[in-house]
PDB file of N, CA, C and O in Angstrom:
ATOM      1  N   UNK A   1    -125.809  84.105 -73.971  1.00  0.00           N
ATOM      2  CA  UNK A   1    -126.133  83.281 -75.120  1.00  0.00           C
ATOM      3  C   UNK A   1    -125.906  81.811 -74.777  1.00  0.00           C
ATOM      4  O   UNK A   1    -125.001  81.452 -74.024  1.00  0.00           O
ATOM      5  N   UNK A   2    -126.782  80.959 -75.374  1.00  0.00           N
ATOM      6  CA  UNK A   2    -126.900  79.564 -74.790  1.00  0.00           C
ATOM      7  C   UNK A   2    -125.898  79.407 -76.000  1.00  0.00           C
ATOM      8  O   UNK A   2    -125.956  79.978 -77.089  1.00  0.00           O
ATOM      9  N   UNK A   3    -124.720  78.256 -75.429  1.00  0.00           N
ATOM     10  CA  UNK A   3    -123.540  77.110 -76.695  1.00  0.00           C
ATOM     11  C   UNK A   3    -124.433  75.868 -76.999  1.00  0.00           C
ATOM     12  O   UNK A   3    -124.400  74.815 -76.362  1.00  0.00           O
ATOM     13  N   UNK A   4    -125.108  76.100 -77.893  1.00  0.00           N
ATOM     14  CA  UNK A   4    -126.255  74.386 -78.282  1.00  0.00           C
ATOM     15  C   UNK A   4    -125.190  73.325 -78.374  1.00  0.00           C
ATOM     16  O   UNK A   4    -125.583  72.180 -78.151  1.00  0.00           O
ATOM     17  N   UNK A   5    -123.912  73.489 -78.661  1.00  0.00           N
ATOM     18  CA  UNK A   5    -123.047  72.059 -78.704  1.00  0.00           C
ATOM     19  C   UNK A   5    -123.280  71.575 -77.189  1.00  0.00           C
ATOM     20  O   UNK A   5    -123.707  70.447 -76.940  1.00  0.00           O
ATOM     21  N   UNK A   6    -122.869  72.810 -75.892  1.00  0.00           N
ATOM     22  CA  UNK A   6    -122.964  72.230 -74.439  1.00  0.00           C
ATOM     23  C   UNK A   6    -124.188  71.647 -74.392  1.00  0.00           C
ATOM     24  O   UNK A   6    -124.257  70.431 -74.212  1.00  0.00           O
ATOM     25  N   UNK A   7    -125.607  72.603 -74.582  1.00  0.00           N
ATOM     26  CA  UNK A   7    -126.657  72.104 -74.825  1.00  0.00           C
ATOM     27  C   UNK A   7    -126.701  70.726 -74.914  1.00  0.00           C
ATOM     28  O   UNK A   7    -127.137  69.945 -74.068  1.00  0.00           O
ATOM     29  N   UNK A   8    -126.202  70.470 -76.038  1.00  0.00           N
ATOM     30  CA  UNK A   8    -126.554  68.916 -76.956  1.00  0.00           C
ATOM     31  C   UNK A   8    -125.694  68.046 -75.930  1.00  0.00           C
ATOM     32  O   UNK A   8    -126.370  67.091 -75.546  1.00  0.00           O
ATOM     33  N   UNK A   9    -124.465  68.069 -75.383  1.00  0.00           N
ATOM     34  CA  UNK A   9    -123.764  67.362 -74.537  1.00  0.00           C
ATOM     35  C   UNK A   9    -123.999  67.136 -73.772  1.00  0.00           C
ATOM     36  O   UNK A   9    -123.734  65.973 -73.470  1.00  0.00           O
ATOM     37  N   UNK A  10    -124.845  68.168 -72.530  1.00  0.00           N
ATOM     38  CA  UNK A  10    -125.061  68.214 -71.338  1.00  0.00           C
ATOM     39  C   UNK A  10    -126.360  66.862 -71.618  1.00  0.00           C
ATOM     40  O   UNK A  10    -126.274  65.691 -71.246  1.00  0.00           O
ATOM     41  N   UNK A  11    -127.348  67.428 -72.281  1.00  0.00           N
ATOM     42  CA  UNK A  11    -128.415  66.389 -72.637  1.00  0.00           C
ATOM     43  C   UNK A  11    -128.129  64.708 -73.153  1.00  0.00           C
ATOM     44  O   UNK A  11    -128.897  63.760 -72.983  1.00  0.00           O
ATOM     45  N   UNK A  12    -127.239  64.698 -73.596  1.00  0.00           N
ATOM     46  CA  UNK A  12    -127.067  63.542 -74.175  1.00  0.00           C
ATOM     47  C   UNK A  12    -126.572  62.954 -72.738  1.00  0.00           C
ATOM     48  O   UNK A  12    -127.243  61.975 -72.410  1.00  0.00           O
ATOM     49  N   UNK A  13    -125.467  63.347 -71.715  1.00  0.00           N
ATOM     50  CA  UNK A  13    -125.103  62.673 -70.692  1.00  0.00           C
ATOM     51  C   UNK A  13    -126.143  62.561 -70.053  1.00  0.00           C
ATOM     52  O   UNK A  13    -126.236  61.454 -69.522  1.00  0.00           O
ATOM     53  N   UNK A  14    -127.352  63.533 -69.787  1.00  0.00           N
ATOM     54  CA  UNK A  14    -128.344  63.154 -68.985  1.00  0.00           C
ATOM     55  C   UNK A  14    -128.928  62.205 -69.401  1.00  0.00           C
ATOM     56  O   UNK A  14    -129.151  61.261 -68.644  1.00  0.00           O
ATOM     57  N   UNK A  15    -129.424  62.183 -70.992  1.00  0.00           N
ATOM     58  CA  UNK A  15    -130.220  60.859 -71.584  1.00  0.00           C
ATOM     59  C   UNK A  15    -129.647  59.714 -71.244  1.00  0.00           C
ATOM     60  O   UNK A  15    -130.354  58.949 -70.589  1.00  0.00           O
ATOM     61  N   UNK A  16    -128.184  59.255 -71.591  1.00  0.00           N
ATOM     62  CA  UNK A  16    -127.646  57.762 -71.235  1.00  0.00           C
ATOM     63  C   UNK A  16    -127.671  58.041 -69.528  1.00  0.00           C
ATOM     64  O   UNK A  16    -127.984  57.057 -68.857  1.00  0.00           O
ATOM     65  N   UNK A  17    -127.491  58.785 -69.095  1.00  0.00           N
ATOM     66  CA  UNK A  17    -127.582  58.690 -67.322  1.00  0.00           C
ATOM     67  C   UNK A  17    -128.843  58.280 -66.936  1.00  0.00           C
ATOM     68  O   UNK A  17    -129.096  57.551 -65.977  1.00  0.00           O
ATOM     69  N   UNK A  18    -129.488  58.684 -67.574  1.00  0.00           N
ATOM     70  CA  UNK A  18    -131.261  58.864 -66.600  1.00  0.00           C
ATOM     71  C   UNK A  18    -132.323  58.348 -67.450  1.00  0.00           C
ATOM     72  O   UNK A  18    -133.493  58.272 -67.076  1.00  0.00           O
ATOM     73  N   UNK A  19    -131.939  58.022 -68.503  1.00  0.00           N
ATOM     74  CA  UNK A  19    -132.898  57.189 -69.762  1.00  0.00           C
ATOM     75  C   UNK A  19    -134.076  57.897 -70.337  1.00  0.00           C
ATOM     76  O   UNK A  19    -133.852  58.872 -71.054  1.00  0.00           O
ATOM     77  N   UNK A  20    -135.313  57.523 -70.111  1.00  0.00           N
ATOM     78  CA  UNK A  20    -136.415  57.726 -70.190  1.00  0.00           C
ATOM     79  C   UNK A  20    -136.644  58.932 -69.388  1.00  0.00           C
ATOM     80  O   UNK A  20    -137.063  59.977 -69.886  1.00  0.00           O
ATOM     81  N   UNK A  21    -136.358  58.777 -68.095  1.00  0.00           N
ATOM     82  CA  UNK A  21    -136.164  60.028 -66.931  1.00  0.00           C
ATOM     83  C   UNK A  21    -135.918  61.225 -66.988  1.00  0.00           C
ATOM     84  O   UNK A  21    -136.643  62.076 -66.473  1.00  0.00           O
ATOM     85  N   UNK A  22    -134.683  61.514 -67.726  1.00  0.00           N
ATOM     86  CA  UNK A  22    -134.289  62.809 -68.036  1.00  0.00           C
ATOM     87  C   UNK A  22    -134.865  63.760 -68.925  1.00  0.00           C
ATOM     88  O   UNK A  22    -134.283  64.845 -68.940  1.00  0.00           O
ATOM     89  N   UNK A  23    -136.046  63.618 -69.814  1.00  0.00           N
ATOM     90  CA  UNK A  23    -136.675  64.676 -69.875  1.00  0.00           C
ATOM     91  C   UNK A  23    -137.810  65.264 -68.958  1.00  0.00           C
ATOM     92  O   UNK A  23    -138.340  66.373 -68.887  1.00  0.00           O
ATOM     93  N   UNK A  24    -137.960  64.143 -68.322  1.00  0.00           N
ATOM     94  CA  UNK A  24    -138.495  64.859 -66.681  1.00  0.00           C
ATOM     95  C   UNK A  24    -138.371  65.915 -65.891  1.00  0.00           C
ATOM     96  O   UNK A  24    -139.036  66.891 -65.543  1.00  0.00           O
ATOM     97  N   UNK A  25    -136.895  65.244 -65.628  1.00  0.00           N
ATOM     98  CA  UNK A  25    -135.937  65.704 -64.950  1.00  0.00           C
ATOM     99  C   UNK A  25    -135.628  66.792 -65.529  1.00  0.00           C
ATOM    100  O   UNK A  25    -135.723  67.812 -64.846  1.00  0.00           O
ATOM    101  N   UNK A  26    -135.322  66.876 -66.473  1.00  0.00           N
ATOM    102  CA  UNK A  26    -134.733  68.761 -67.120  1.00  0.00           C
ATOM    103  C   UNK A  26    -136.408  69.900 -66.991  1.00  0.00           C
ATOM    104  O   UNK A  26    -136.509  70.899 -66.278  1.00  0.00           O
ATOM    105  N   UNK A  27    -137.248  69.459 -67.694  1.00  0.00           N
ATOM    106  CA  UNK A  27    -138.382  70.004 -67.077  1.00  0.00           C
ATOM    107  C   UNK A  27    -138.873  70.406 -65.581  1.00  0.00           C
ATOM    108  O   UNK A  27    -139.650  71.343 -65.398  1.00  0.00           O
ATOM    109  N   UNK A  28    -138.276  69.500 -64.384  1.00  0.00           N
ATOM    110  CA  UNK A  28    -138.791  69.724 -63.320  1.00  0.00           C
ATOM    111  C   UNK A  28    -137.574  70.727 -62.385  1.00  0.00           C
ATOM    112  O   UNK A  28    -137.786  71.295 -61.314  1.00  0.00           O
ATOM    113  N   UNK A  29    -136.186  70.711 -63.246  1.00  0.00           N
ATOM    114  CA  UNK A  29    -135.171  71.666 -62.874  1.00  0.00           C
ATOM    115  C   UNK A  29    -135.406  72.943 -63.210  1.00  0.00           C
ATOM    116  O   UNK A  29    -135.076  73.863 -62.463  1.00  0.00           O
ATOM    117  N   UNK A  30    -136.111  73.170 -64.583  1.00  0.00           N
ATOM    118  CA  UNK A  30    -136.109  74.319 -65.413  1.00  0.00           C
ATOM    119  C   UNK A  30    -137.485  74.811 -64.561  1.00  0.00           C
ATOM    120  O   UNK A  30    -137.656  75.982 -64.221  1.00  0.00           O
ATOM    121  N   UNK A  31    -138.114  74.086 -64.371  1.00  0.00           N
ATOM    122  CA  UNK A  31    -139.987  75.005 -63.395  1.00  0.00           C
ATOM    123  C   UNK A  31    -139.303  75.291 -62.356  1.00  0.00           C
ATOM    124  O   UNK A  31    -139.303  76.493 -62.093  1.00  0.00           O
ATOM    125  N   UNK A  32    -138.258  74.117 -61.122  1.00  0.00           N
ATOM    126  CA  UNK A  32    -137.970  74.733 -60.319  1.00  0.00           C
ATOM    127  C   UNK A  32    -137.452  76.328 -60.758  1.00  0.00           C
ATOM    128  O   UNK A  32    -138.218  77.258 -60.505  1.00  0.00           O
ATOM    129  N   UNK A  33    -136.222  76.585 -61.374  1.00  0.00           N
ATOM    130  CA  UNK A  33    -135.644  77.653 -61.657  1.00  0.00           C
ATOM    131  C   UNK A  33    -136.612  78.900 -62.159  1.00  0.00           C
ATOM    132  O   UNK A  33    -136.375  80.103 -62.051  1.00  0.00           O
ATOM    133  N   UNK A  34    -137.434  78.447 -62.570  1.00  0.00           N
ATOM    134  CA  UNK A  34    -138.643  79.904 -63.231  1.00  0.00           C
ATOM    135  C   UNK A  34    -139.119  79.962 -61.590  1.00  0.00           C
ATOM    136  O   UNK A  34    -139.303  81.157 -61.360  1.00  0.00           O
ATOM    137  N   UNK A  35    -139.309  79.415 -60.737  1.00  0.00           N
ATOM    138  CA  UNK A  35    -139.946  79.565 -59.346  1.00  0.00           C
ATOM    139  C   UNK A  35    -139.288  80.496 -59.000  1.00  0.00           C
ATOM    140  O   UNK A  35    -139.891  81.512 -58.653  1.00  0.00           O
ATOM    141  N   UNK A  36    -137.786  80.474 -58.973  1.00  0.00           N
ATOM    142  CA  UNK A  36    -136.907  81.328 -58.211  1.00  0.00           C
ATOM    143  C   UNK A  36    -136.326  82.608 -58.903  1.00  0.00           C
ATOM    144  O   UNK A  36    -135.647  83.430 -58.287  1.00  0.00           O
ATOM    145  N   UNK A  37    -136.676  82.724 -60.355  1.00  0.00           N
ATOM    146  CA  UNK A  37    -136.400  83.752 -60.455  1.00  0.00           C
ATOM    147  C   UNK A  37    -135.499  83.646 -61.546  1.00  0.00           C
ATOM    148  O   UNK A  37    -135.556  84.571 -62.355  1.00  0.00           O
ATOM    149  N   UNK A  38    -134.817  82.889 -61.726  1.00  0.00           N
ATOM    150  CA  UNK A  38    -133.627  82.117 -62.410  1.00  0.00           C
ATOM    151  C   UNK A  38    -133.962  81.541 -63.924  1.00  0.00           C
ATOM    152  O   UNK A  38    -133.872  80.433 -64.453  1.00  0.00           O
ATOM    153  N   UNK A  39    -134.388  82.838 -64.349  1.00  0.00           N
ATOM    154  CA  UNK A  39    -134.685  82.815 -66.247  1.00  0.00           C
ATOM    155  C   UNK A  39    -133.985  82.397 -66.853  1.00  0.00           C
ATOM    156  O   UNK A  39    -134.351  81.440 -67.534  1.00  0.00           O
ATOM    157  N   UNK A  40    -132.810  82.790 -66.942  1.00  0.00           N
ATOM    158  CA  UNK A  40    -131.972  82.700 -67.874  1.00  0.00           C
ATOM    159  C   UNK A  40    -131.353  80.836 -67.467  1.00  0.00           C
ATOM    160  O   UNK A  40    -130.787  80.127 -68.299  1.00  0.00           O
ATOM    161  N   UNK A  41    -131.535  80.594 -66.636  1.00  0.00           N
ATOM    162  CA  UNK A  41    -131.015  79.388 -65.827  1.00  0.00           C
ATOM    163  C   UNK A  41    -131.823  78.377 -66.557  1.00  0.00           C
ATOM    164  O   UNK A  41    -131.333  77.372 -67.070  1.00  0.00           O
ATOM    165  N   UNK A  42    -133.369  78.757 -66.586  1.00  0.00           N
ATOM    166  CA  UNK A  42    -134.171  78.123 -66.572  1.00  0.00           C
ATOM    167  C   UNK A  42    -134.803  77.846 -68.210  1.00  0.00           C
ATOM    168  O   UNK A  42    -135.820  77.174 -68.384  1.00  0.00           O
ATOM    169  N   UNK A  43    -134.214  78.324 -69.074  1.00  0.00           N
ATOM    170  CA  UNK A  43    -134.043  78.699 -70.467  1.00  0.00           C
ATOM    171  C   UNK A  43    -133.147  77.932 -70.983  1.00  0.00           C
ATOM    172  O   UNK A  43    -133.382  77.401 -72.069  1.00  0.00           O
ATOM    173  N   UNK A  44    -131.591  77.646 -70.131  1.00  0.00           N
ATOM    174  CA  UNK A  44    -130.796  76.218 -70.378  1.00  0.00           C
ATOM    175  C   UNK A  44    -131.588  74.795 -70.218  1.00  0.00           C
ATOM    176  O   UNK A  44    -131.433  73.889 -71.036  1.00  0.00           O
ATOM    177  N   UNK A  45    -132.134  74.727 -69.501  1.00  0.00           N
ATOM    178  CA  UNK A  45    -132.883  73.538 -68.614  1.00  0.00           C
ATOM    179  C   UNK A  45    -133.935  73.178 -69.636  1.00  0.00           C
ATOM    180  O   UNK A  45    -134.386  72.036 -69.717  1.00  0.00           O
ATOM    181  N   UNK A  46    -134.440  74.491 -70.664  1.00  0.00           N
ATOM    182  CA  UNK A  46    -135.952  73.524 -71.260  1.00  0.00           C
ATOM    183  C   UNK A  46    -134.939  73.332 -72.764  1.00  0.00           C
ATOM    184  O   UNK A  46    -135.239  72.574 -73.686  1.00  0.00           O
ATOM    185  N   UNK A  47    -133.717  74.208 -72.720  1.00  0.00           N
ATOM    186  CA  UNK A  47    -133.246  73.352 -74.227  1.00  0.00           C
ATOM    187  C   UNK A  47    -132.997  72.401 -74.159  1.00  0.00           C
ATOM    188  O   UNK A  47    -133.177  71.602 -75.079  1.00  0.00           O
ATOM    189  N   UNK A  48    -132.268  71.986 -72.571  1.00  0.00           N
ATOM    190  CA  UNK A  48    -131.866  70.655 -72.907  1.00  0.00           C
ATOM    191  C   UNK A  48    -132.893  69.434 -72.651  1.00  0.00           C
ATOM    192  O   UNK A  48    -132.611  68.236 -72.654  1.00  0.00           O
ATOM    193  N   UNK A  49    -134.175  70.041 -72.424  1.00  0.00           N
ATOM    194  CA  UNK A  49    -135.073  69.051 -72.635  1.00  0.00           C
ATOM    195  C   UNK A  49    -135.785  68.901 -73.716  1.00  0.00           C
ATOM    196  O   UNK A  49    -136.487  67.928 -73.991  1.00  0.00           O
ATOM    197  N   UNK A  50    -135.565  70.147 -74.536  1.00  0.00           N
ATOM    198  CA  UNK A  50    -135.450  70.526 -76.118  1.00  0.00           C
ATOM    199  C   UNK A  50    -134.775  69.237 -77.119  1.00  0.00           C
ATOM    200  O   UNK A  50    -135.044  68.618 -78.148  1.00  0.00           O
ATOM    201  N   UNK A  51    -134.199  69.277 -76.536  1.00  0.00           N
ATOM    202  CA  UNK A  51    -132.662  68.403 -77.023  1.00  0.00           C
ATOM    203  C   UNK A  51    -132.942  66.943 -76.692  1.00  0.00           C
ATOM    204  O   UNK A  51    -132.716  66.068 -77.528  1.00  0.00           O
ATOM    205  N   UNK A  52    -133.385  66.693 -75.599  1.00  0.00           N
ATOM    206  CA  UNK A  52    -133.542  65.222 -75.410  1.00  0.00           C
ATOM    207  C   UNK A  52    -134.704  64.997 -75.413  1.00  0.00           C
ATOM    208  O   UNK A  52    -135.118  64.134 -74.640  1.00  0.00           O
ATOM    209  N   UNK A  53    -135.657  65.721 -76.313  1.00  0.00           N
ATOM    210  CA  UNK A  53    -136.895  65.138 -76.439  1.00  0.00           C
ATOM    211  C   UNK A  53    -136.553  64.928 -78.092  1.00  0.00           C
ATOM    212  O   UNK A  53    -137.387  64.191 -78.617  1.00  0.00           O
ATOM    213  N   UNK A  54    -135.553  65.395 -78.978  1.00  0.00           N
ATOM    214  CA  UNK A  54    -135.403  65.396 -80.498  1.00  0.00           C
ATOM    215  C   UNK A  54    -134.252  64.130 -80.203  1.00  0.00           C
ATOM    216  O   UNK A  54    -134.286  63.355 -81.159  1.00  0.00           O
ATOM    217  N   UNK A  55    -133.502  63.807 -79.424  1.00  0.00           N
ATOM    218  CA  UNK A  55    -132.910  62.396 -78.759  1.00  0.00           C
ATOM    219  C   UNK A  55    -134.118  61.282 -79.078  1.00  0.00           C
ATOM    220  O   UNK A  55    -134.130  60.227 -79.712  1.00  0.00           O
ATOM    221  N   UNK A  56    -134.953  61.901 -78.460  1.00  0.00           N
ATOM    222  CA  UNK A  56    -135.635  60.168 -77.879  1.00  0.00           C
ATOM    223  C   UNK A  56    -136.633  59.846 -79.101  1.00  0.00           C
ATOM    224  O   UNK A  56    -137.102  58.746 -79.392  1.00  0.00           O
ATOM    225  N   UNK A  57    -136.856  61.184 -79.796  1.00  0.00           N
ATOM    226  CA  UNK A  57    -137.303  60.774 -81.206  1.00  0.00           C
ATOM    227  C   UNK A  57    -136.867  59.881 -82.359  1.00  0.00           C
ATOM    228  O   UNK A  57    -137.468  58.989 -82.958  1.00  0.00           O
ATOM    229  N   UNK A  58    -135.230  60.552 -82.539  1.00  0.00           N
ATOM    230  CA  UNK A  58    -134.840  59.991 -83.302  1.00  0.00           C
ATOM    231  C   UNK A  58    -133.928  58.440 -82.773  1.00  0.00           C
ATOM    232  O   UNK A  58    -133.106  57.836 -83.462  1.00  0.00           O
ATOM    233  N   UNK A  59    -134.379  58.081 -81.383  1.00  0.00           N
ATOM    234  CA  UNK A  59    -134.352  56.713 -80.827  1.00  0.00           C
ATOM    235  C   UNK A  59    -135.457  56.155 -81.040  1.00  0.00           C
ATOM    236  O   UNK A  59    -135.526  54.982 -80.673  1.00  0.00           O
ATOM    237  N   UNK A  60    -136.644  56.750 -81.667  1.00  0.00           N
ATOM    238  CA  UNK A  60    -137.937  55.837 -81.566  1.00  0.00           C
ATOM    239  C   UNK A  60    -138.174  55.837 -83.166  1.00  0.00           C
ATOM    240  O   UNK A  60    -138.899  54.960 -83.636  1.00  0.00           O
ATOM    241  N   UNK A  61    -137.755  56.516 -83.764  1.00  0.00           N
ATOM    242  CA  UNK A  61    -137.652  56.402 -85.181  1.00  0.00           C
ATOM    243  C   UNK A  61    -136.812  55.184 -86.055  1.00  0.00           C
ATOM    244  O   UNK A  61    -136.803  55.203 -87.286  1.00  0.00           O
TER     245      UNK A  61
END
């Protein structure tokens, strides 16, 4: 079971780390991981681009 608080944390450090970048970046971790096999891995990776795409909204709002 995914913890959406880590979720929301992990994302938010990536957003102030990587700005604009990091929903890239969580997208291009999470395809890597569906490549390899790594579902469940790769299921963390699109929430938290889940997460920092409802970030950058309510930064553009």
């Amino acid at each position: 079971m995914i913890d959406m608080m880590k979720i929301h944390e992990h994302a938010r450090a990536l957003y102030h780390a990587r700005g604009a970048k990091a929903q890239a970046e969580a997208a291009q971790k999470a395809r890597q991981l569906e490549e390899t096999g790594a579902k469940a891995e790769a299921d963390i990776w699109r929430a938290i681009q889940r997460s920092i795409s409802e970030m950058r909204g309510a930064h553009q709002a």
